[in-house]
N, C-alpha and C positions, 0 to 999 in steps of 0.2 A: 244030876241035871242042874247046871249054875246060871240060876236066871241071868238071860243077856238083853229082857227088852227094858226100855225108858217107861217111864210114863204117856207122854205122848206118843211113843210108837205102840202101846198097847191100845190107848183110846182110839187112836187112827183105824187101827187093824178093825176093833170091833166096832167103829161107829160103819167102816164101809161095807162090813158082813152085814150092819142089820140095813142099809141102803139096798144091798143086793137082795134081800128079804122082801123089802117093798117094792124093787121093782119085777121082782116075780109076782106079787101079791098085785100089785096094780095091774098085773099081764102087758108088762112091759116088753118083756126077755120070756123069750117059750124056746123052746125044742132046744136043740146043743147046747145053745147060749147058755141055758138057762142050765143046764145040767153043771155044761164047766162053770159055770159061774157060783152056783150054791154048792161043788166042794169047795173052792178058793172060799167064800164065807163063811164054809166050819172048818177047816184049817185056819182062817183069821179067827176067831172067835177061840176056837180051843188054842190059838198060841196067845192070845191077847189075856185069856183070862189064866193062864198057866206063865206067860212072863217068859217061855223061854223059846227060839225059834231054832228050828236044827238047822235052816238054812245059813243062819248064821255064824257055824260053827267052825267050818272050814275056811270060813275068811279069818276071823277071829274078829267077829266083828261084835261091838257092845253098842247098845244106844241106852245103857243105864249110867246114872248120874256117877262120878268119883266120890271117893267118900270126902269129900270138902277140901279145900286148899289146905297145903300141906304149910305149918309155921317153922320160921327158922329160929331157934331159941338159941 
């Protein structure tokens, strides 16, 4: 498993699971909503804190940094 997220796509992912957290917690979001919505918040949470997204895999898609600009010597 080749971590493929950024930094700001992990903070994203888990700042909006614990959003989703509060607005269940606030009785914002009840009944379906509120089901589909707190697994999408532990699917963001477990890809967020694990770095790697499987959805991303079949694109080939990376939102992690390159390792720095390449020099021409």
């Amino acid at each position: 498993m080749k971590k493929n997220m950024g930094t700001i796509d992990r903070v994203i992912r888990v700042a909006l699971a614990i959003l989703i957290g509060i607005l269940y917690l606030a009785g914002v979001i009840s009944g379906v909503a509120a089901v589909i919505l707190g697994i999408i918040a532990v699917i963001f949470l477990i890809t967020g804190f694990v770095g790697f997204c499987p959805a991303y895999v079949p694109f080939k898609i990376s939102t992690r940094a390159k390792n720095g600009p390449k020099r021409s010597t």
